[in-house]
C-alpha positions as CSV (number, residue, x, y, z in Angstrom):
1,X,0.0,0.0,0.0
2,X,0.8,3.5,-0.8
3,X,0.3,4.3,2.5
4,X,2.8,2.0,4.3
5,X,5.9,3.5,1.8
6,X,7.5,4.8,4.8
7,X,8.5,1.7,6.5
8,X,10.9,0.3,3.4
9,X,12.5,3.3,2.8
10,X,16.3,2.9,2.9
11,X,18.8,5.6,3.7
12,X,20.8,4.8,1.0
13,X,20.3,1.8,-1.9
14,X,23.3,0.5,-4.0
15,X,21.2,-2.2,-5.6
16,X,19.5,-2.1,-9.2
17,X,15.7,-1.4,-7.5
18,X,14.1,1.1,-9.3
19,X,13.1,4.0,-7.1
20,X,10.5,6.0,-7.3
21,X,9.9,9.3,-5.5
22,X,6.2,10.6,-4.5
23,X,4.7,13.7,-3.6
24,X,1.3,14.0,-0.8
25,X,-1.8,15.9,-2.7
26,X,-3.8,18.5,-0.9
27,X,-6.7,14.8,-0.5
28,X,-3.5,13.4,1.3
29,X,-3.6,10.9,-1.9
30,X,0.4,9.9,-2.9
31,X,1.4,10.3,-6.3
32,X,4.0,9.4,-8.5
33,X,5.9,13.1,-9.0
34,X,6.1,12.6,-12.4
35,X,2.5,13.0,-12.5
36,X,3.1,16.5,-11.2
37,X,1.1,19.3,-12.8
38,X,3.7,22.2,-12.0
39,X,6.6,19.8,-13.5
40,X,8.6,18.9,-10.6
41,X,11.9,17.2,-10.9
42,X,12.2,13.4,-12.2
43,X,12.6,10.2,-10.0
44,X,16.0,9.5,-11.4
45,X,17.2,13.2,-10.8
46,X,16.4,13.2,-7.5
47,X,18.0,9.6,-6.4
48,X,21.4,10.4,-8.2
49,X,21.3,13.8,-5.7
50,X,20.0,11.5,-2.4
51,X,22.5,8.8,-3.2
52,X,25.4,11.6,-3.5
53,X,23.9,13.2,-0.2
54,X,20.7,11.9,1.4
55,X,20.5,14.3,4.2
56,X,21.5,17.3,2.1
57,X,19.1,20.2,0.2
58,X,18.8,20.5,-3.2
59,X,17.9,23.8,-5.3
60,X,17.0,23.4,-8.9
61,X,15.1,24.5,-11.8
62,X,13.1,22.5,-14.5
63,X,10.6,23.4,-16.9
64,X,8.2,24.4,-14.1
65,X,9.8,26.5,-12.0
66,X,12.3,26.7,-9.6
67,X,12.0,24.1,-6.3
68,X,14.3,23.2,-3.5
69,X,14.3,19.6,-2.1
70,X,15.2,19.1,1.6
71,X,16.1,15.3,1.7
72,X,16.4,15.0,5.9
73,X,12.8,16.3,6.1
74,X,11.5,15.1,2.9
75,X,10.0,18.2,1.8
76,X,9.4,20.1,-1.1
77,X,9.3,24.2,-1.9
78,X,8.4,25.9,-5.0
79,X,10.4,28.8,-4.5
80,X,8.1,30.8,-6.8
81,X,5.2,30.2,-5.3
82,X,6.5,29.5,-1.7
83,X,3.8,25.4,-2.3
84,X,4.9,23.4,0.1
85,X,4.6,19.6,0.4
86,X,5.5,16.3,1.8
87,X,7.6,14.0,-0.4
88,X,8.9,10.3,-0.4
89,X,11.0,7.6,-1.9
90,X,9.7,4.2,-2.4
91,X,10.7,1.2,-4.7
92,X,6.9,0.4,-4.8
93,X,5.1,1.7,-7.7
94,X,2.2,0.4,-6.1
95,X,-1.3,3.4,-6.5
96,X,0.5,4.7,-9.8
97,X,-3.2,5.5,-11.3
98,X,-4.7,9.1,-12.5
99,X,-3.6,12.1,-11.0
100,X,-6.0,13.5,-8.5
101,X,-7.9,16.7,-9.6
102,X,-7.8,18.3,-6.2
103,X,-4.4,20.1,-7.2
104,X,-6.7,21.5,-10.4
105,X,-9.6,22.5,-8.5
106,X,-8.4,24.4,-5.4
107,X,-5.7,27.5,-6.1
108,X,-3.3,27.8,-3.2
109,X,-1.4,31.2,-2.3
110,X,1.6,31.3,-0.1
111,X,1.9,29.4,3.3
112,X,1.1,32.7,5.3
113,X,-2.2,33.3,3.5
114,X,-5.3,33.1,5.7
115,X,-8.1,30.8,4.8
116,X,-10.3,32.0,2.3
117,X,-14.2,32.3,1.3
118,X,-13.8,30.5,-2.0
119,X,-17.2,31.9,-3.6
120,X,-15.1,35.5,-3.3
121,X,-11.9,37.1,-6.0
122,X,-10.7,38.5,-3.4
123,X,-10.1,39.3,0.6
124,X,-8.5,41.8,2.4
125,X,-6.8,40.9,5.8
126,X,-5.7,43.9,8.0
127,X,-2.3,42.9,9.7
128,X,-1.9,42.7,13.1
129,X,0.3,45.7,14.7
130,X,2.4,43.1,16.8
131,X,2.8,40.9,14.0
132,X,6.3,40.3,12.7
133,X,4.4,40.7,9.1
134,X,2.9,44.1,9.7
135,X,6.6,45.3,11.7
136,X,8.2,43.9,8.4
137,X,5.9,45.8,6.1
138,X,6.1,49.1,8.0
139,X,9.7,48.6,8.5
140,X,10.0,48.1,4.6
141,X,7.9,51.2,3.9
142,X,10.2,53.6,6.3
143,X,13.5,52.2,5.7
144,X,13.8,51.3,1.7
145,X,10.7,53.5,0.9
146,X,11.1,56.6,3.0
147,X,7.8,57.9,4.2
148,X,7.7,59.2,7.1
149,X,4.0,59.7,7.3
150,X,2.3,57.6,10.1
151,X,1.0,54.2,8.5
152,X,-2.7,53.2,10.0
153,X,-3.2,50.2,8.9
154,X,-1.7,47.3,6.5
155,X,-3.9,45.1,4.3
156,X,-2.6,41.7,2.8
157,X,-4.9,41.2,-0.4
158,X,-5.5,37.3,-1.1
159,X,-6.6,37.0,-4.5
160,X,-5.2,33.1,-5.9
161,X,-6.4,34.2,-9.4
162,X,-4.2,37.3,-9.9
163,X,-1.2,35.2,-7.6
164,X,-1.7,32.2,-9.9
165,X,-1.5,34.0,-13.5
166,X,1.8,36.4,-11.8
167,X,3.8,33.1,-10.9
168,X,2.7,31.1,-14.2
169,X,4.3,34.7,-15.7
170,X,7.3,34.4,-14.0
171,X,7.4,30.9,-14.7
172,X,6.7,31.8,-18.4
173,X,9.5,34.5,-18.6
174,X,12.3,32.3,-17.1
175,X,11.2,29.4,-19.4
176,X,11.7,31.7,-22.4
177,X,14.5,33.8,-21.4
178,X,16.6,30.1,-20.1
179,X,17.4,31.6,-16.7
180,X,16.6,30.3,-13.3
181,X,15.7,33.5,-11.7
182,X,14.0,36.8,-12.9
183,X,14.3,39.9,-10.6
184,X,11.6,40.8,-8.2
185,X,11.0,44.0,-6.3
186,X,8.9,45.3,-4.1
187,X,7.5,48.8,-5.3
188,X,5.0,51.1,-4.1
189,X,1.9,52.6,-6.3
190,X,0.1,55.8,-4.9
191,X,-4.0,55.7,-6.1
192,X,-7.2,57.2,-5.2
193,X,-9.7,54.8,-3.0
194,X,-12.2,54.0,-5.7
195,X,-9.9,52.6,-7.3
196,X,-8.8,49.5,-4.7
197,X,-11.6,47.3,-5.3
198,X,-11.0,47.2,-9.0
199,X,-6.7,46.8,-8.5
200,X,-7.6,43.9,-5.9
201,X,-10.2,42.0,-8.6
202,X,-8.4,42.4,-11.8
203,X,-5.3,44.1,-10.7
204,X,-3.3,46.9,-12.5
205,X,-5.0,48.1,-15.6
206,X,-1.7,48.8,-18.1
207,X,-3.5,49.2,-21.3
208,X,-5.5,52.6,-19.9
209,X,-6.5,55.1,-22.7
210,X,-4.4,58.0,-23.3
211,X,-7.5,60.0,-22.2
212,X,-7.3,58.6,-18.5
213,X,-3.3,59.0,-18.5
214,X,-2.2,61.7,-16.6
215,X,1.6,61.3,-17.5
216,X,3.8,58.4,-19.4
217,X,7.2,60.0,-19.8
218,X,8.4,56.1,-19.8
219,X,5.9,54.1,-21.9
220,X,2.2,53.5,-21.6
221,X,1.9,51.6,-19.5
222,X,1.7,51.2,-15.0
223,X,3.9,53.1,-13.1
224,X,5.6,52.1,-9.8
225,X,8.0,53.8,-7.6
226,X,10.9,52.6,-5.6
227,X,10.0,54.9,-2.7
228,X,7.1,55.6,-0.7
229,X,7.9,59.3,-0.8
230,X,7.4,59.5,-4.2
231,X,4.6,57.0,-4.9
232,X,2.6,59.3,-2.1
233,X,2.1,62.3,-4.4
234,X,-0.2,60.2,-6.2
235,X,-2.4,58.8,-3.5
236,X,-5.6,60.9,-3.0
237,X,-6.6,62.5,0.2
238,X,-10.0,61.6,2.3
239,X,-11.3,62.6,5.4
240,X,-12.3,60.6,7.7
241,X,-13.4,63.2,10.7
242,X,-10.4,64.3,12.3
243,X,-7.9,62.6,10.3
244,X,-7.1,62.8,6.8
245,X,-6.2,59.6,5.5
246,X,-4.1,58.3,2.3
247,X,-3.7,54.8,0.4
248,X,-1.1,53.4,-1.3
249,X,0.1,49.4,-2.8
250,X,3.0,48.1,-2.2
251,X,3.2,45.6,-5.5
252,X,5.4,42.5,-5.9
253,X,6.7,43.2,-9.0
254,X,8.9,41.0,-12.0
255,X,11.0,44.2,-13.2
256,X,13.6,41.2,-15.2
257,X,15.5,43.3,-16.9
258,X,14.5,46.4,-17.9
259,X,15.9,49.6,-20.3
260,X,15.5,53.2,-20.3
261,X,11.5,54.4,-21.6
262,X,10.4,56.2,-24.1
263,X,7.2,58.2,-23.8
264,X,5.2,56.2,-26.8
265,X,6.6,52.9,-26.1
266,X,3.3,50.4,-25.4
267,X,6.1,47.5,-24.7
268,X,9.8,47.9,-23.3
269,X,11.2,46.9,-26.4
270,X,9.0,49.9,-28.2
271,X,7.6,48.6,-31.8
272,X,10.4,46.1,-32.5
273,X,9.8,42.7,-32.8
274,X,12.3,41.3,-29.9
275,X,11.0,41.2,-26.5
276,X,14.7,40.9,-24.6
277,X,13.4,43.9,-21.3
278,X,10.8,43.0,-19.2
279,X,10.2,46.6,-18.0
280,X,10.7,50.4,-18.7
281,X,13.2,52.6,-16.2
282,X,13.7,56.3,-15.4
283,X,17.2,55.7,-15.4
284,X,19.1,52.2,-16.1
285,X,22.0,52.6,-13.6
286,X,20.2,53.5,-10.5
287,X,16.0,53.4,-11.5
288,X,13.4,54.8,-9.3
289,X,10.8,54.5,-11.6
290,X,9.7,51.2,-13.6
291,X,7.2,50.9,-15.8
292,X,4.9,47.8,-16.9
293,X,3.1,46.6,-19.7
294,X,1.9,43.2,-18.5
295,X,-0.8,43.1,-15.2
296,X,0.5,39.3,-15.3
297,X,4.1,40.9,-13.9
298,X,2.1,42.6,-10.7
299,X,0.6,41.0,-7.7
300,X,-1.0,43.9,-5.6
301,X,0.0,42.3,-2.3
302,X,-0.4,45.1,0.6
303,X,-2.7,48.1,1.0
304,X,-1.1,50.8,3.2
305,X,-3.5,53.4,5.0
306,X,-1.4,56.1,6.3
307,X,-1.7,59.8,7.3
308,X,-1.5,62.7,5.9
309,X,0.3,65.3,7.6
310,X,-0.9,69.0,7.1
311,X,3.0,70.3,8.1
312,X,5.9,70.1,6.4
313,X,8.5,67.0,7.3
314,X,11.9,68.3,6.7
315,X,13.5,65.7,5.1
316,X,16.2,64.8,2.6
317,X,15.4,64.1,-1.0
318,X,14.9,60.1,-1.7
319,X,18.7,58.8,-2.3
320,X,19.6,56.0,-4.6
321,X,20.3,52.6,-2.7
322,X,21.3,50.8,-5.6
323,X,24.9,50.0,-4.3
324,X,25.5,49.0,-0.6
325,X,21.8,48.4,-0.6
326,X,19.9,45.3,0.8
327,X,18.5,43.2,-2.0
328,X,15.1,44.6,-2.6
329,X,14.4,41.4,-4.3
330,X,14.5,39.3,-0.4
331,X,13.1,42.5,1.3
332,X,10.0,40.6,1.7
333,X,9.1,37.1,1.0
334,X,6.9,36.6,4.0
335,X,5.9,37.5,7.2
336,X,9.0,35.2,8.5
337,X,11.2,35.9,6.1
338,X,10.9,32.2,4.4
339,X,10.4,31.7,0.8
């Protein structure tokens, strides 16, 4: 039985056996991993790492994305999409029948994500101040982002259709390109609050009208800042009694590499036929400004509620934290830091 694998694995196996490995579906049904839907790595890749090292971790890439494989705790990671999940090795081939359509049926978001009400496209879960997530966020905001304004509230928006289509577009990109890894940043997008229910449903709207643009220096297409400070002259004021309250995203963003905009471009690559850059920049050495053409490179993950001060802040002009700089890229994976 599928179920008893556990008991004749072997720590090591020198014989001619064929071994299989097997990965546990969201039903708790084993499968086979070449049955895998997000293309995992082969049996006979994995045992020729185990048998080199069968306590070690692997990192790897195949045609579906990017995984790591801890051996000791027989666990797999996606390291796009942060999926977790139990694998083993067995010699028995025993239960190799149809995949099970659970992994088909039910979208999954990162580990951290809350449960959701599936008949909804989206949810919006206001952070806890004394979480690590919400410390990490704010901390994010101040330190790589600059403002100084006093943040309310953070939202995490859950949405696993927008989530799913971004990492099957990273997924895409790398598969086409031939590189393991594309680069990711974190960037803030100031708005108006009519428009948040429409960003968290379909997400970013690149293809807007001329009409409805109200600049595109860099290409037609989204704008996102690399600081706060900047991003905030574009959120809208309310008030809300007393205070007077602003919004702003902070997006997870595929920026891959990107090239100096031009103010008709409608793609990075303007009206040639190549498609080499992924995104549009103010300025190619140190960019504060990137500009995208596909919604399918966003995820709108946080909605910041913050502020606004009627004084002036003195306070210095954003600087450029290209060199010396923390990698934006592993600024935030999750509210514990884990991929």
């Amino acid at each position: 039985m599928i179920a008893d694998m556990e008991e004749y694995e072997e720590p090591m196996d020198t014989s001619d056996t064929p071994w299989f490995w097997f990965y546990q579906a969201k039903c708790g049904i084993w499968h086979r991993i070449e049955d895998d839907p997000d293309s995992s790595p082969s049996s006979s890749e994995l045992n020729r790492h185990y048998l080199r090292n069968p306590h070690g971790v692997l990192e790897l890439t195949t045609a579906g994305g990017c995984f790591r494989i801890d051996f000791s705790k027989k666990l797999q990671t996606n390291l796009i999409t942060g999926k977790k999940r139990q694998i083993k090795r067995s010699f028995s081939d025993i239960g190799r029948t149809l995949r099970c359509k659970c992994e088909d049926q039910v979208s999954s978001g990162p580990d951290y994500w809350e449960r959701m009400d599936p008949t909804k496209p989206y949810q919006k879960f206001c952070l806890d101040h004394h979480s690590d997530e919400f410390k990490k966020v704010e901390k994010y905001a101040r330190e790589m982002g600059l403002l100084q304004k006093p943040i309310r509230d953070i939202y995490r928006i859950q949405n696993v259709d927008l989530w799913e289509l971004y990492c099957r577009k990273r997924t895409q990109l790398m598969r086409i390109k031939g590189v393991s890894e594309l680069e990711e940043q974190m960037l803030f997008h100031g708005t108006s609050r009519d428009n948040v229910h429409n960003i968290c449903t379909y997400n970013f709207d690149c293809n807007l009208s001329d009409q409805r643009r109200t600049a595109h220096v860099f290409g037609k297409g989204t704008y996102f800042a690399k600081h706060a400070s900047y991003a905030d002259k574009y959120s809208s004021r309310e008030s809300t009694g007393f205070n007077t309250l602003q919004i702003m995203f902070l997006a997870r963003v595929t920026v891959g590499k990107y090239k100096l905009g031009q103010r008709d471009f409608h793609k990075p690559d303007g009206n040639t036929k190549e498609n080499i850059h992924d995104s549009s920049v103010d300025d190619e050495l140190c960019p504060k400004i990137f500009v995208i053409f596909d919604s399918n490179q966003i995820y709108p993950e946080y909605l910041l509620e913050y502020e606004f001060l009627n004084y002036k802040i003195s306070r210095s002009s954003p600087r450029c934290r290209c060199l010396g700089s923390e990698d934006p890229r592993r600024t935030l994976t999750g509210p514990s830091g884990s991929e």
